[in-house]
PATORKE-452080 format. One record per residue (C-alpha): residue in three letters; x, y, z. Coordinates in nm, 3 decimals. Example, Ala and Ser with C-alpha at 12.3 -4.5 7.8 and 13.67 -1.06 7.14 Angstrom:
// residues 2
["ala" [1.230 -0.450 0.780]] ["ser" [1.367 -0.106 0.714]] 
// end
This chain:
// residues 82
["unk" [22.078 -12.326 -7.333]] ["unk" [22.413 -12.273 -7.156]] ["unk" [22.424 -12.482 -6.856]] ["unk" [22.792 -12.619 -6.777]] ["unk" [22.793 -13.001 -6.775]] ["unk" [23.100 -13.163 -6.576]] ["unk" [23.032 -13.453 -6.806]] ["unk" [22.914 -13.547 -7.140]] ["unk" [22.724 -13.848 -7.220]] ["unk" [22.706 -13.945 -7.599]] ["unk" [22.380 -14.198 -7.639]] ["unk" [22.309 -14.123 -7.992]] ["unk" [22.243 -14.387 -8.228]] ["unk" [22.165 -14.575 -7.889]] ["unk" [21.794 -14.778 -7.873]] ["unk" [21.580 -14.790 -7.572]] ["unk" [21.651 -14.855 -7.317]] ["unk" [22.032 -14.768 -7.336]] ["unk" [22.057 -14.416 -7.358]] ["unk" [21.888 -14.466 -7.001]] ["unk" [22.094 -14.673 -6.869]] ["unk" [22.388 -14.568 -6.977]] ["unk" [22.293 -14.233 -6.819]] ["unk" [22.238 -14.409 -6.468]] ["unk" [22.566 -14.568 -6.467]] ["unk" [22.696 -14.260 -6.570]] ["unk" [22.518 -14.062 -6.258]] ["unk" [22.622 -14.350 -6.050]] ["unk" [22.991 -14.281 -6.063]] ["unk" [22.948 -13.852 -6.026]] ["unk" [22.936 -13.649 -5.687]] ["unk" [22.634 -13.514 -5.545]] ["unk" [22.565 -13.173 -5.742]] ["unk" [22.759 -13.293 -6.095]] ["unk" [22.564 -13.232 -6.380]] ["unk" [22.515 -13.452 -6.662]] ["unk" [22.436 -13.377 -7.003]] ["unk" [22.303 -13.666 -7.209]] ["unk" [22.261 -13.663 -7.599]] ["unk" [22.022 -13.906 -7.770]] ["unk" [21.857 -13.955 -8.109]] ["unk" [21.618 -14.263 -7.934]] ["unk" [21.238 -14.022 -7.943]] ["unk" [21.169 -14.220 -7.662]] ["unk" [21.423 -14.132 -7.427]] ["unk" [21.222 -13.792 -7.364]] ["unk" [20.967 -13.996 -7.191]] ["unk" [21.206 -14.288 -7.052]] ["unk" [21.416 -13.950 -6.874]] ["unk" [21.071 -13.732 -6.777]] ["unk" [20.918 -14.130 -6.571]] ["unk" [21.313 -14.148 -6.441]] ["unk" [21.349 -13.784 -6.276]] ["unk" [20.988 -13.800 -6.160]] ["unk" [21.108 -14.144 -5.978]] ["unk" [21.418 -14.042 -5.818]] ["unk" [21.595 -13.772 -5.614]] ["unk" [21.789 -13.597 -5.942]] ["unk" [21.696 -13.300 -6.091]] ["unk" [21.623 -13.200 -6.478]] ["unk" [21.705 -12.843 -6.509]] ["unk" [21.657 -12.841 -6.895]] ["unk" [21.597 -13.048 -7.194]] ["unk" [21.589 -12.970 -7.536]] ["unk" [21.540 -13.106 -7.943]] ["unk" [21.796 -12.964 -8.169]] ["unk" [21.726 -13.158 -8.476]] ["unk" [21.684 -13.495 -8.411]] ["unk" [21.912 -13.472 -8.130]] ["unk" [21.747 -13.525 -7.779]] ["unk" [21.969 -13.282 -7.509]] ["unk" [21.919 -13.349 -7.128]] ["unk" [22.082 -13.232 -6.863]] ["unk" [22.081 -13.382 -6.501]] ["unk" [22.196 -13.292 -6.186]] ["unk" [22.329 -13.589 -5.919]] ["unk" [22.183 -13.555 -5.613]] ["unk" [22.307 -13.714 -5.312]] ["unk" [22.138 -14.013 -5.107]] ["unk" [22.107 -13.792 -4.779]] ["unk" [21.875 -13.557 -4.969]] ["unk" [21.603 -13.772 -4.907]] 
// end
């Protein structure tokens, strides 16, 4: 996967429900079409991010397991895209 992440969130050895969170507050602070790329070793952070992009305007264009690494990447999108 080679998708170009302006920023780089590091949520490993990070329990539920922080790797979520911390994602959120990182999205909160990027501009509309930013992506994010979130690393996590939590297992259930692939479900906590699929319920959280299914709930809001972002965007998923790829996740991934490398190990027992848990790669996401998110794309910001902006309030007037509702």
């Amino acid at each position: 996967m080679t998708l170009q992440a302006d920023d780089v969130l590091d949520a490993r050895g990070l329990a539920c429900p922080l790797p979520l969170l911390k994602a959120k507050q990182a999205l909160a602070g990027m501009q509309a079409g930013a992506l994010l790329e979130v690393r996590a070793t939590d297992a259930g952070s692939w479900r906590d991010f699929e319920s959280f992009i299914a709930q809001s305007l972002h965007q998923m264009p790829a996740r991934e397991v490398r190990g027992d690494v848990y790669y996401y990447w998110i794309r910001k999108v902006g309030e007037h895209a509702r």
